[in-house]
PDB file with one MODEL, atoms N, CA, C and O in Angstrom:
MODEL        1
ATOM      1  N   UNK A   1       0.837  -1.186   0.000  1.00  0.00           N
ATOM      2  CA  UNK A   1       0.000   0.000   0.000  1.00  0.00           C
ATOM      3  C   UNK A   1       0.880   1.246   0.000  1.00  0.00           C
ATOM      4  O   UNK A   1       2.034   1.108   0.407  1.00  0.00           O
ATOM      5  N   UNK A   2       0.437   2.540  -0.441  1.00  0.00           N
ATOM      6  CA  UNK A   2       0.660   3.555  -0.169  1.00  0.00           C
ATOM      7  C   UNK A   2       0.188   4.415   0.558  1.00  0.00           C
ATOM      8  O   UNK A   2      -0.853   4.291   1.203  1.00  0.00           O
ATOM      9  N   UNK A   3       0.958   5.452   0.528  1.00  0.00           N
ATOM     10  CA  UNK A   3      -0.067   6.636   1.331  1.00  0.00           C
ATOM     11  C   UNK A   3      -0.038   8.172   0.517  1.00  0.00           C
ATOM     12  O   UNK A   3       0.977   8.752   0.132  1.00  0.00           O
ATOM     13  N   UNK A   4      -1.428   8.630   0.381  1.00  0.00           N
ATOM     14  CA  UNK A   4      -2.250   9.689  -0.610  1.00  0.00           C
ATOM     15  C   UNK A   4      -2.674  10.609   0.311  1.00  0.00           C
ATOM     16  O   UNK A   4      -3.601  10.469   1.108  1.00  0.00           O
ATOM     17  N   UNK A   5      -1.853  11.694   0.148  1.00  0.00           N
ATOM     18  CA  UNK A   5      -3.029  13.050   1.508  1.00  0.00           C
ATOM     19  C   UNK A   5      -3.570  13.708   0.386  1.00  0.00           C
ATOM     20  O   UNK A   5      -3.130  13.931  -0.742  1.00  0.00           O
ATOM     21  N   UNK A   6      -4.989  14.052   1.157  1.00  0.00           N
ATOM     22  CA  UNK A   6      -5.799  14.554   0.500  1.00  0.00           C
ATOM     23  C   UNK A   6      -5.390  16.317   0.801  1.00  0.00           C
ATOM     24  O   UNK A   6      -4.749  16.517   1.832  1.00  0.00           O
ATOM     25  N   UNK A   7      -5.690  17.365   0.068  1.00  0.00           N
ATOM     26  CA  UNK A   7      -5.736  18.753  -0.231  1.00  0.00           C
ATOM     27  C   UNK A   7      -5.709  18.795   1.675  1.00  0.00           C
ATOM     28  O   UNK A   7      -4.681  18.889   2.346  1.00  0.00           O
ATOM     29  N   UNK A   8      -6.561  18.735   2.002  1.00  0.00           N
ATOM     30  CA  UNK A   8      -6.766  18.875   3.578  1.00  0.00           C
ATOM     31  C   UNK A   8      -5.790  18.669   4.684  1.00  0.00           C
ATOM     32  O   UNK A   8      -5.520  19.246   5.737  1.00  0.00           O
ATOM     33  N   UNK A   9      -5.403  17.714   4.094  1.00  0.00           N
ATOM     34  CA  UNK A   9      -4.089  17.098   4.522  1.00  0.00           C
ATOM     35  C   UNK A   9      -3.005  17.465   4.336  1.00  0.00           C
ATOM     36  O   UNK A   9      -2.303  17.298   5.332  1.00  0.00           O
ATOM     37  N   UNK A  10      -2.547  17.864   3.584  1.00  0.00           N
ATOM     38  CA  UNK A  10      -1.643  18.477   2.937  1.00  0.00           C
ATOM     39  C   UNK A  10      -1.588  19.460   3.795  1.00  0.00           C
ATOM     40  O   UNK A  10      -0.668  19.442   4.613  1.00  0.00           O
ATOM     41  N   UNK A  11      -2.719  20.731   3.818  1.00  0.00           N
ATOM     42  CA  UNK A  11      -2.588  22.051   4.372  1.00  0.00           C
ATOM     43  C   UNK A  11      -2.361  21.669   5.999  1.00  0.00           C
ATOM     44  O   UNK A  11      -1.750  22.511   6.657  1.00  0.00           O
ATOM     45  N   UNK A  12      -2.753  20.620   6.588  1.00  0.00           N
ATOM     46  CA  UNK A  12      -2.462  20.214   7.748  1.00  0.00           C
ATOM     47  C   UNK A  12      -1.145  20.034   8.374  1.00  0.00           C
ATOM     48  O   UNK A  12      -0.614  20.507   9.378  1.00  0.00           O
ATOM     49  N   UNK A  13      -0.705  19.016   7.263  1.00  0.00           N
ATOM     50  CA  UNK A  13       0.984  18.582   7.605  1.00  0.00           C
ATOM     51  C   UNK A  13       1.452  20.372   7.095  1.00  0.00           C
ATOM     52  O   UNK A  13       2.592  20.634   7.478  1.00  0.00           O
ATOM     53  N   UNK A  14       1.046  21.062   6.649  1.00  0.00           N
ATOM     54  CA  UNK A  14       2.531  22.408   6.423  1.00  0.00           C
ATOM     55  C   UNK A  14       1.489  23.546   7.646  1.00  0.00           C
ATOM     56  O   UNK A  14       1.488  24.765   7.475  1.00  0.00           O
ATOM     57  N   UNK A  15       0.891  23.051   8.511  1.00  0.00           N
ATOM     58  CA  UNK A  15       0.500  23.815   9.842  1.00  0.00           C
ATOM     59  C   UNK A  15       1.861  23.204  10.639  1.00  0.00           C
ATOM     60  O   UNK A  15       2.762  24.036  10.745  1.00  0.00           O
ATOM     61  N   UNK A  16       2.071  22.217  11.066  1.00  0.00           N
ATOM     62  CA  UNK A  16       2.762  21.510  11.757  1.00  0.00           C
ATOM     63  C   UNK A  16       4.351  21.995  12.259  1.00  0.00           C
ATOM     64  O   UNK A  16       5.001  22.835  11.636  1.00  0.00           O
ATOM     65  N   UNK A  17       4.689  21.515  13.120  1.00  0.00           N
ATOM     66  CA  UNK A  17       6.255  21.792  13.014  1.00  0.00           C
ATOM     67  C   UNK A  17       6.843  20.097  12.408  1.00  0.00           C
ATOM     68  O   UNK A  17       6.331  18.978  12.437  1.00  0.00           O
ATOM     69  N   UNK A  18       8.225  20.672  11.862  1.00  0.00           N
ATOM     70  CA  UNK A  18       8.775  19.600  10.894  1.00  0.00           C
ATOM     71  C   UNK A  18       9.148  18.306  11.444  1.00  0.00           C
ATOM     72  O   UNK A  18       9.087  17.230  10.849  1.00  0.00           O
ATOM     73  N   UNK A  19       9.660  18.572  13.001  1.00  0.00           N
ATOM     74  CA  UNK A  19       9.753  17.351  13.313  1.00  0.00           C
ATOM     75  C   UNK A  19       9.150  16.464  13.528  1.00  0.00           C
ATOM     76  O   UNK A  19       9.417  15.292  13.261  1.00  0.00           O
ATOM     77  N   UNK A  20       7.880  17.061  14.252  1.00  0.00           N
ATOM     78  CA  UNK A  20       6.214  16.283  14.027  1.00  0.00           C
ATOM     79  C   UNK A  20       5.881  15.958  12.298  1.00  0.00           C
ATOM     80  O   UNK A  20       5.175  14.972  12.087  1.00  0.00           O
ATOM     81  N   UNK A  21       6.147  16.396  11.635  1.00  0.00           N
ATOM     82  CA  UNK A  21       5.411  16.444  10.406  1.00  0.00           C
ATOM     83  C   UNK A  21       6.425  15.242   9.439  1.00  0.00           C
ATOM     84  O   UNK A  21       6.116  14.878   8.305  1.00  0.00           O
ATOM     85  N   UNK A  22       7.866  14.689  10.322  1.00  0.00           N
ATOM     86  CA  UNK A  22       8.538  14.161   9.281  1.00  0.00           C
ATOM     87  C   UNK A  22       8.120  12.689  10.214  1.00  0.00           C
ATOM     88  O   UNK A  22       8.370  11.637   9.624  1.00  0.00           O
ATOM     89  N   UNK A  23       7.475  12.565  11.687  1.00  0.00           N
ATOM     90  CA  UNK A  23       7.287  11.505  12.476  1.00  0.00           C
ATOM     91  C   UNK A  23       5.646  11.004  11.931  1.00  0.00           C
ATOM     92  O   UNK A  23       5.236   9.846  11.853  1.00  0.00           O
ATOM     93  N   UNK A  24       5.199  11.763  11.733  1.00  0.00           N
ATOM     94  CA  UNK A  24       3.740  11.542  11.561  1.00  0.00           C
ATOM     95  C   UNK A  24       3.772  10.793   9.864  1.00  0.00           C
ATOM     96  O   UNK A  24       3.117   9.808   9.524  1.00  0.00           O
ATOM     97  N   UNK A  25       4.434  11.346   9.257  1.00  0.00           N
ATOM     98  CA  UNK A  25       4.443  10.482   7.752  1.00  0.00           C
ATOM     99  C   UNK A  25       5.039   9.441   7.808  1.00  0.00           C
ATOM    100  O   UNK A  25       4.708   8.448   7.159  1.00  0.00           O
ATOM    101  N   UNK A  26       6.216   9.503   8.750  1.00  0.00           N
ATOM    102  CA  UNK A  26       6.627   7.928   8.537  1.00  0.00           C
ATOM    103  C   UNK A  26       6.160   6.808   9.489  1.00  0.00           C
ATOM    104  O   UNK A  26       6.424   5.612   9.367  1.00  0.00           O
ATOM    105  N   UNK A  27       5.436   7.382  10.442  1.00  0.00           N
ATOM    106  CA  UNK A  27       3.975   6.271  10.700  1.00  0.00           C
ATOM    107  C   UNK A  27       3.330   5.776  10.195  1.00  0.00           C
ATOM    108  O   UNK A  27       2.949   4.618  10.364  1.00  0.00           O
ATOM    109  N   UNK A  28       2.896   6.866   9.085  1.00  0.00           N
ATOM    110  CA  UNK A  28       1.855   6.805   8.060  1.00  0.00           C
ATOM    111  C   UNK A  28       2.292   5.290   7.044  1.00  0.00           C
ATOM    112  O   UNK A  28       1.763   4.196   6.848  1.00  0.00           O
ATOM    113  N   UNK A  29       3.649   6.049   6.550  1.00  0.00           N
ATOM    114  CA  UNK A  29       4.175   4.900   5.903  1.00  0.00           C
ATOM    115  C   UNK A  29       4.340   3.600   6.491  1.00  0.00           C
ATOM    116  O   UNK A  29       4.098   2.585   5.838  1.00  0.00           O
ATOM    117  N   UNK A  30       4.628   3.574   7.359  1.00  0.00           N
ATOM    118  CA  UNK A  30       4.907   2.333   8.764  1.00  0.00           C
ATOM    119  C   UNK A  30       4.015   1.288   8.175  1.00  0.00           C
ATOM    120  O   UNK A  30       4.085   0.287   7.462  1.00  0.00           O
ATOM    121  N   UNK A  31       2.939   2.179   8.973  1.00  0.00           N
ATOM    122  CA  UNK A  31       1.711   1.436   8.766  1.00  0.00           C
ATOM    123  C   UNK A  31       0.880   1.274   7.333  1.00  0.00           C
ATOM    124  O   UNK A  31      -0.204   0.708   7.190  1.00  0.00           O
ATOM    125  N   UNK A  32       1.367   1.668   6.715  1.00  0.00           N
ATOM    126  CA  UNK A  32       0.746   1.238   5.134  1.00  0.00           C
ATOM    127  C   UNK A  32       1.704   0.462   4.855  1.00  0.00           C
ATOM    128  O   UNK A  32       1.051  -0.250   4.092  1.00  0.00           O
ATOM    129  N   UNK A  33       2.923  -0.086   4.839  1.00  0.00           N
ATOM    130  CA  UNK A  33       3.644  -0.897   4.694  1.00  0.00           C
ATOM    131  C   UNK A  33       3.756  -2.893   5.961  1.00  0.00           C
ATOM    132  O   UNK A  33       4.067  -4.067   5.757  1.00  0.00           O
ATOM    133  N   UNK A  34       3.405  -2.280   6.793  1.00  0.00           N
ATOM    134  CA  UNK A  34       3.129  -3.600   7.976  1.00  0.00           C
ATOM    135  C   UNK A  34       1.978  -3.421   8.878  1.00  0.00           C
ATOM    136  O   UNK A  34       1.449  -4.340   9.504  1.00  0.00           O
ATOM    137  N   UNK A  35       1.552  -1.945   8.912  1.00  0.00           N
ATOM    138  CA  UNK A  35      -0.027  -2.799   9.765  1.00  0.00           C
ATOM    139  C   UNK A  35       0.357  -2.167  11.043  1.00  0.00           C
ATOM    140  O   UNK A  35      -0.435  -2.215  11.983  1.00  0.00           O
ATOM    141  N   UNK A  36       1.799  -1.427  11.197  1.00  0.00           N
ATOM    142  CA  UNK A  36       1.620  -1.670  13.319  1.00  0.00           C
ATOM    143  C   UNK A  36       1.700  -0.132  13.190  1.00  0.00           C
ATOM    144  O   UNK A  36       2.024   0.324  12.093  1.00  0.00           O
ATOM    145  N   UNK A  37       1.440   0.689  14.190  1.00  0.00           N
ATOM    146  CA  UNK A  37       1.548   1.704  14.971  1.00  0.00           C
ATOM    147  C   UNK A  37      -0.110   2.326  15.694  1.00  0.00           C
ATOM    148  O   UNK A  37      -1.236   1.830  15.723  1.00  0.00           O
ATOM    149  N   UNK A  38       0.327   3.303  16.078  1.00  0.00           N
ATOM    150  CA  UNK A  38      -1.118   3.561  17.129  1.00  0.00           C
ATOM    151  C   UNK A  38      -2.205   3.737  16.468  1.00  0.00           C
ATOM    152  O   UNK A  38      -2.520   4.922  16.360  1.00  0.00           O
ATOM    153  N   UNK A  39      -2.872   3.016  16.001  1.00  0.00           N
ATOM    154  CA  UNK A  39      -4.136   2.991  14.851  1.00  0.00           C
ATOM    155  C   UNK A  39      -5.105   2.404  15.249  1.00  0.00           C
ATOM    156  O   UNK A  39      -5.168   1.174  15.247  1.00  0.00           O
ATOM    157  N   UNK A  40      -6.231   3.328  15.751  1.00  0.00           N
ATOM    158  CA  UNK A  40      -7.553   2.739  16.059  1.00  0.00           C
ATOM    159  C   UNK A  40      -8.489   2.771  14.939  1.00  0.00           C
ATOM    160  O   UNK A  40      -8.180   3.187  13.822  1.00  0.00           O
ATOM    161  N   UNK A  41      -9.950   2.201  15.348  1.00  0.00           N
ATOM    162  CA  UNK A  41     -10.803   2.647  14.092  1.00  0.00           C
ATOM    163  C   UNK A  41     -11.504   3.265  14.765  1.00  0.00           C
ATOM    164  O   UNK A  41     -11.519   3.203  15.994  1.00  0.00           O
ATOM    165  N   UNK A  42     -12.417   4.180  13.863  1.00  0.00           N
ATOM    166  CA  UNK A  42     -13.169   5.361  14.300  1.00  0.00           C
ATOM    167  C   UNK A  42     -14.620   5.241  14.771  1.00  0.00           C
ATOM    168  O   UNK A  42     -15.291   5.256  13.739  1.00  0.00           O
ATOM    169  N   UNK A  43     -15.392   5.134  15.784  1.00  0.00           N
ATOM    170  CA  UNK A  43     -16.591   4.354  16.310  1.00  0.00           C
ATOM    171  C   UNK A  43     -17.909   5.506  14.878  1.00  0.00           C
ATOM    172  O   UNK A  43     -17.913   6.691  14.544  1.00  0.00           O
ATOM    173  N   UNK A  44     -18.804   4.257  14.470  1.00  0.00           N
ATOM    174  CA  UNK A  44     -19.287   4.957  13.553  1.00  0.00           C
ATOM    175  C   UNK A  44     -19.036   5.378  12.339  1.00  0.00           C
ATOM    176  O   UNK A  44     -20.041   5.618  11.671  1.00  0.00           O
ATOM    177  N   UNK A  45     -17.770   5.586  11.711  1.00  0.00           N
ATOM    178  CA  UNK A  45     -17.409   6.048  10.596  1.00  0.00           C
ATOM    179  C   UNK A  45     -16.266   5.206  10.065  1.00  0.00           C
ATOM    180  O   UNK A  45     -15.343   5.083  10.869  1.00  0.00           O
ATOM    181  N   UNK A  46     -16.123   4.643   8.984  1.00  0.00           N
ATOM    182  CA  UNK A  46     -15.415   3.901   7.839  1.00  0.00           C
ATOM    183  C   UNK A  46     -14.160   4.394   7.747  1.00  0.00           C
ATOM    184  O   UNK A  46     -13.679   4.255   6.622  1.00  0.00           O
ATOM    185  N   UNK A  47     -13.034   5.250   9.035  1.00  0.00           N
ATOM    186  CA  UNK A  47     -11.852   5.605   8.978  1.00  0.00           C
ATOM    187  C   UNK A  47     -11.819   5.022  10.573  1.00  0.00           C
ATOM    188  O   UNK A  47     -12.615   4.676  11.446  1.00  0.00           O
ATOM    189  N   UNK A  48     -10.072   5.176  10.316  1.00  0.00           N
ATOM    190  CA  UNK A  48      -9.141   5.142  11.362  1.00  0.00           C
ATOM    191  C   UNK A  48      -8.365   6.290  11.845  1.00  0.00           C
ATOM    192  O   UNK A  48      -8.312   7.278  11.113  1.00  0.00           O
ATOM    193  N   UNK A  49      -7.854   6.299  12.793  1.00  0.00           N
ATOM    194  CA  UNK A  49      -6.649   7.166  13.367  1.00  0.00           C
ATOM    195  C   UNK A  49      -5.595   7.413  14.157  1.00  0.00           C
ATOM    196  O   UNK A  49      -5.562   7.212  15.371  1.00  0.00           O
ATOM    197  N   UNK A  50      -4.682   7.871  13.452  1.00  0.00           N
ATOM    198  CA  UNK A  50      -3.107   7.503  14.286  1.00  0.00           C
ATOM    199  C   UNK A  50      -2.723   8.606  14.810  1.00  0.00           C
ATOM    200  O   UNK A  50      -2.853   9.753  14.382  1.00  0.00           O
ATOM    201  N   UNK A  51      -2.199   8.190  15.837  1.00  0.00           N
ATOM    202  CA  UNK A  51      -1.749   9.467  17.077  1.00  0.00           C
ATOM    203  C   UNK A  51      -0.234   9.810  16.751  1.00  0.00           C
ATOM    204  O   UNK A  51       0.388   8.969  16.101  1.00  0.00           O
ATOM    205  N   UNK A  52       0.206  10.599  17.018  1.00  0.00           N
ATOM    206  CA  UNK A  52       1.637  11.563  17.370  1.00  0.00           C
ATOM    207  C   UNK A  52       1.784  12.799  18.631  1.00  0.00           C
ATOM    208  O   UNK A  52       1.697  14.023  18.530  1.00  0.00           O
ATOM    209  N   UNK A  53       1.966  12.185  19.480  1.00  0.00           N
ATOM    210  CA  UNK A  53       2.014  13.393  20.672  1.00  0.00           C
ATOM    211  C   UNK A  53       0.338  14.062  20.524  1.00  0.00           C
ATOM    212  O   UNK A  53      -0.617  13.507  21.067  1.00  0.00           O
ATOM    213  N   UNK A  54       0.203  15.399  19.653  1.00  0.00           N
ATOM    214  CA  UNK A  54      -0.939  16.000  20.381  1.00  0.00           C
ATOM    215  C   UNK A  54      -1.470  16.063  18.853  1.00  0.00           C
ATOM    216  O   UNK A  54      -2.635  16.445  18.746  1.00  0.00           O
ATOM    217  N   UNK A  55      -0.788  15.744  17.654  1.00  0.00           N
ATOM    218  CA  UNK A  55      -1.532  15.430  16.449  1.00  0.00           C
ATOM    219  C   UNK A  55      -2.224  14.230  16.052  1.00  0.00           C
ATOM    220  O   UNK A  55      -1.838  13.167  16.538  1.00  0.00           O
ATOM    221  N   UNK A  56      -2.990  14.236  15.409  1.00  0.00           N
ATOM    222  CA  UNK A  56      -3.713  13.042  14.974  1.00  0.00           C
ATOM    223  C   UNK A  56      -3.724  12.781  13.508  1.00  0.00           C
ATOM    224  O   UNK A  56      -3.074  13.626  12.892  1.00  0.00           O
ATOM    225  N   UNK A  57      -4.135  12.089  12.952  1.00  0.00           N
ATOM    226  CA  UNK A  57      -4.190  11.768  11.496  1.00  0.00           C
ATOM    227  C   UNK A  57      -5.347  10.386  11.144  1.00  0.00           C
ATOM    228  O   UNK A  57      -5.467   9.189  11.405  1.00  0.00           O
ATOM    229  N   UNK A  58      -6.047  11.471  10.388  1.00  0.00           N
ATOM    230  CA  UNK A  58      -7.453  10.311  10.094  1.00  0.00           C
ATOM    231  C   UNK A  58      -7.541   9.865   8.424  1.00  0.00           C
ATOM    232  O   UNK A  58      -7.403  10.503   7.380  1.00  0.00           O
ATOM    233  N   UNK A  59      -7.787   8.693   8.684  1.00  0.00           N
ATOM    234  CA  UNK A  59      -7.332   8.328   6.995  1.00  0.00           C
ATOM    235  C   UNK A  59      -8.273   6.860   6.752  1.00  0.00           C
ATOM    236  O   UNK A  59      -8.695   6.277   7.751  1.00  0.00           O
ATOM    237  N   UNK A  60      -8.533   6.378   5.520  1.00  0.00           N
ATOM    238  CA  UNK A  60      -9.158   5.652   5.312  1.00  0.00           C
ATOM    239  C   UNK A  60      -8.413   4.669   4.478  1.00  0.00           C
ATOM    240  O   UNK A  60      -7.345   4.810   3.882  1.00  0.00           O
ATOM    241  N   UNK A  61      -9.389   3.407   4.585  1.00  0.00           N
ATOM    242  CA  UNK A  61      -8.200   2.381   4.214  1.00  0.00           C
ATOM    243  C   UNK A  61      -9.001   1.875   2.867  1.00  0.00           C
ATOM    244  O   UNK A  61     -10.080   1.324   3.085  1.00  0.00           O
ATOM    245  N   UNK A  62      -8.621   1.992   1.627  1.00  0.00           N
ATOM    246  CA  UNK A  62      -9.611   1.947   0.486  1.00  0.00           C
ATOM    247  C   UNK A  62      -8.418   0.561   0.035  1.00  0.00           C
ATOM    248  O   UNK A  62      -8.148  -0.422   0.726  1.00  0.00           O
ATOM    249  N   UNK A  63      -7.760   1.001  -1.645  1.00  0.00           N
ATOM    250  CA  UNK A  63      -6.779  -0.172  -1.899  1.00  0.00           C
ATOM    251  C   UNK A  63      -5.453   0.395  -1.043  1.00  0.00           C
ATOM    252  O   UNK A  63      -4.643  -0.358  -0.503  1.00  0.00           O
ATOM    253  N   UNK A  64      -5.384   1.741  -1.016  1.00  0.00           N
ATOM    254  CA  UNK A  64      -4.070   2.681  -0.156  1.00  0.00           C
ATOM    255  C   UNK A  64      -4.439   3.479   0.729  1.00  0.00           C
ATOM    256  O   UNK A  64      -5.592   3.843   0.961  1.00  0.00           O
ATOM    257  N   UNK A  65      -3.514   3.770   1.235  1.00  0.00           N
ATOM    258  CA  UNK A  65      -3.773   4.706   2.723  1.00  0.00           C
ATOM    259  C   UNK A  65      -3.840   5.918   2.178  1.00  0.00           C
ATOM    260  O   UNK A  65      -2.910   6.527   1.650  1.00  0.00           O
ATOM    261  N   UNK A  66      -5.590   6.475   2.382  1.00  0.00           N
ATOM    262  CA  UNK A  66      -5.938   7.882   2.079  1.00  0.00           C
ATOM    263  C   UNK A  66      -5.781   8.605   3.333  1.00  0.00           C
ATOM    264  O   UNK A  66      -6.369   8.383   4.391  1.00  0.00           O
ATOM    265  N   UNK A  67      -5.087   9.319   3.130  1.00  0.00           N
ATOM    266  CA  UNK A  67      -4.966  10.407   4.603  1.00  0.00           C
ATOM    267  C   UNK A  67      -6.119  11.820   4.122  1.00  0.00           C
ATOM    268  O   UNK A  67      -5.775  12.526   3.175  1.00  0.00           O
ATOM    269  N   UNK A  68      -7.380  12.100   4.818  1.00  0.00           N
ATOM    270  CA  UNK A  68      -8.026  12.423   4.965  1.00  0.00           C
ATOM    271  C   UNK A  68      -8.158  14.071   5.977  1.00  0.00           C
ATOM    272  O   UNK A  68      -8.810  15.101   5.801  1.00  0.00           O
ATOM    273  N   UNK A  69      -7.160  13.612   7.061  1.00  0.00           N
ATOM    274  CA  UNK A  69      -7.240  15.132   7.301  1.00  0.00           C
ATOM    275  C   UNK A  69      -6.386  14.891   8.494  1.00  0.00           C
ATOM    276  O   UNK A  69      -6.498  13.825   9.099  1.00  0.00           O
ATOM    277  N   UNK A  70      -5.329  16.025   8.974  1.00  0.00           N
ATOM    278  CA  UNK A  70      -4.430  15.690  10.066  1.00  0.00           C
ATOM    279  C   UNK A  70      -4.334  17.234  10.548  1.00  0.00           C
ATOM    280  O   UNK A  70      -4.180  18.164   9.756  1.00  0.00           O
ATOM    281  N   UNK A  71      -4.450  17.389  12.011  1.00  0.00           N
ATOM    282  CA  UNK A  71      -4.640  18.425  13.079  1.00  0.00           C
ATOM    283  C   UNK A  71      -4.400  18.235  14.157  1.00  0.00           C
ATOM    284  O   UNK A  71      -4.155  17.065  14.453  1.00  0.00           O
ATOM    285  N   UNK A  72      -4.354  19.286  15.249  1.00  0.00           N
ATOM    286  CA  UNK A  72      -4.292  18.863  16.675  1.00  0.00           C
ATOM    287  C   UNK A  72      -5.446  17.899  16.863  1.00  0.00           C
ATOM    288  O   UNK A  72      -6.373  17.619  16.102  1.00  0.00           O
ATOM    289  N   UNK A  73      -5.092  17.389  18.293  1.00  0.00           N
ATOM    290  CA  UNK A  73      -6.008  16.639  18.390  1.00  0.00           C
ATOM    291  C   UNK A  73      -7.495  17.680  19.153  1.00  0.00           C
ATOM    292  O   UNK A  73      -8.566  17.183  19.502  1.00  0.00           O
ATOM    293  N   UNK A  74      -7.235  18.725  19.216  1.00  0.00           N
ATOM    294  CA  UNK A  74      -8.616  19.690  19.617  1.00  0.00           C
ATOM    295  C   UNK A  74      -9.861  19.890  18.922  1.00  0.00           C
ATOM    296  O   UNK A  74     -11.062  19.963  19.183  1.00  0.00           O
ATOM    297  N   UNK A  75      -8.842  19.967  17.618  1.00  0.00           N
ATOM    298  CA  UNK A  75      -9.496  20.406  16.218  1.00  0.00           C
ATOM    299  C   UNK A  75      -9.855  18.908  15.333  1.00  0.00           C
ATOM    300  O   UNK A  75     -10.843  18.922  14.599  1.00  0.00           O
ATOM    301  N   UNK A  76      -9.161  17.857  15.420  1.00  0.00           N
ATOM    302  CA  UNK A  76      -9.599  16.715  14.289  1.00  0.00           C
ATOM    303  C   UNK A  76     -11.259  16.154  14.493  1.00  0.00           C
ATOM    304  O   UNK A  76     -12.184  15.980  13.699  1.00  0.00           O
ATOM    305  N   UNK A  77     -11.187  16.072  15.183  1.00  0.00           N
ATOM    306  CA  UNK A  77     -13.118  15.136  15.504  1.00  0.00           C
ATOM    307  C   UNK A  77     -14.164  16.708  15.030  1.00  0.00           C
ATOM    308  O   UNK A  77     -15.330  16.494  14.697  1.00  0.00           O
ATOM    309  N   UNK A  78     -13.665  18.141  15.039  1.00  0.00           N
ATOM    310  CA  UNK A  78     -14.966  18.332  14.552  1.00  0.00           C
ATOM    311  C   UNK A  78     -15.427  18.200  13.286  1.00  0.00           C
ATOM    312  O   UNK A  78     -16.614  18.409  13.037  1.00  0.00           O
TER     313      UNK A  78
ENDMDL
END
Protein backbone atom coordinates (compact mmCIF):
# COMPACT_ATOMS: atom_id res chain seq x y z
CA UNK A 1 0.00 0.00 0.00
CA UNK A 2 0.66 3.55 -0.17
CA UNK A 3 -0.07 6.64 1.33
CA UNK A 4 -2.25 9.69 -0.61
CA UNK A 5 -3.03 13.05 1.51
CA UNK A 6 -5.80 14.55 0.50
CA UNK A 7 -5.74 18.75 -0.23
CA UNK A 8 -6.77 18.88 3.58
CA UNK A 9 -4.09 17.10 4.52
CA UNK A 10 -1.64 18.48 2.94
CA UNK A 11 -2.59 22.05 4.37
CA UNK A 12 -2.46 20.21 7.75
CA UNK A 13 0.98 18.58 7.61
CA UNK A 14 2.53 22.41 6.42
CA UNK A 15 0.50 23.82 9.84
CA UNK A 16 2.76 21.51 11.76
CA UNK A 17 6.25 21.79 13.01
CA UNK A 18 8.77 19.60 10.89
CA UNK A 19 9.75 17.35 13.31
CA UNK A 20 6.21 16.28 14.03
CA UNK A 21 5.41 16.44 10.41
CA UNK A 22 8.54 14.16 9.28
CA UNK A 23 7.29 11.51 12.48
CA UNK A 24 3.74 11.54 11.56
CA UNK A 25 4.44 10.48 7.75
CA UNK A 26 6.63 7.93 8.54
CA UNK A 27 3.98 6.27 10.70
CA UNK A 28 1.86 6.80 8.06
CA UNK A 29 4.18 4.90 5.90
CA UNK A 30 4.91 2.33 8.76
CA UNK A 31 1.71 1.44 8.77
CA UNK A 32 0.75 1.24 5.13
CA UNK A 33 3.64 -0.90 4.69
CA UNK A 34 3.13 -3.60 7.98
CA UNK A 35 -0.03 -2.80 9.76
CA UNK A 36 1.62 -1.67 13.32
CA UNK A 37 1.55 1.70 14.97
CA UNK A 38 -1.12 3.56 17.13
CA UNK A 39 -4.14 2.99 14.85
CA UNK A 40 -7.55 2.74 16.06
CA UNK A 41 -10.80 2.65 14.09
CA UNK A 42 -13.17 5.36 14.30
CA UNK A 43 -16.59 4.35 16.31
CA UNK A 44 -19.29 4.96 13.55
CA UNK A 45 -17.41 6.05 10.60
CA UNK A 46 -15.41 3.90 7.84
CA UNK A 47 -11.85 5.60 8.98
CA UNK A 48 -9.14 5.14 11.36
CA UNK A 49 -6.65 7.17 13.37
CA UNK A 50 -3.11 7.50 14.29
CA UNK A 51 -1.75 9.47 17.08
CA UNK A 52 1.64 11.56 17.37
CA UNK A 53 2.01 13.39 20.67
CA UNK A 54 -0.94 16.00 20.38
CA UNK A 55 -1.53 15.43 16.45
CA UNK A 56 -3.71 13.04 14.97
CA UNK A 57 -4.19 11.77 11.50
CA UNK A 58 -7.45 10.31 10.09
CA UNK A 59 -7.33 8.33 6.99
CA UNK A 60 -9.16 5.65 5.31
CA UNK A 61 -8.20 2.38 4.21
CA UNK A 62 -9.61 1.95 0.49
CA UNK A 63 -6.78 -0.17 -1.90
CA UNK A 64 -4.07 2.68 -0.16
CA UNK A 65 -3.77 4.71 2.72
CA UNK A 66 -5.94 7.88 2.08
CA UNK A 67 -4.97 10.41 4.60
CA UNK A 68 -8.03 12.42 4.96
CA UNK A 69 -7.24 15.13 7.30
CA UNK A 70 -4.43 15.69 10.07
CA UNK A 71 -4.64 18.43 13.08
CA UNK A 72 -4.29 18.86 16.67
CA UNK A 73 -6.01 16.64 18.39
CA UNK A 74 -8.62 19.69 19.62
CA UNK A 75 -9.50 20.41 16.22
CA UNK A 76 -9.60 16.72 14.29
CA UNK A 77 -13.12 15.14 15.50
CA UNK A 78 -14.97 18.33 14.55
Amino acid sequence: MKVIFSNVARRGLKRMPVTDRVAIVSKLERFAADGTGDVIKLVGEPRFRLRHGVWRAVFELVDDVYVVRIAHRKDIYR
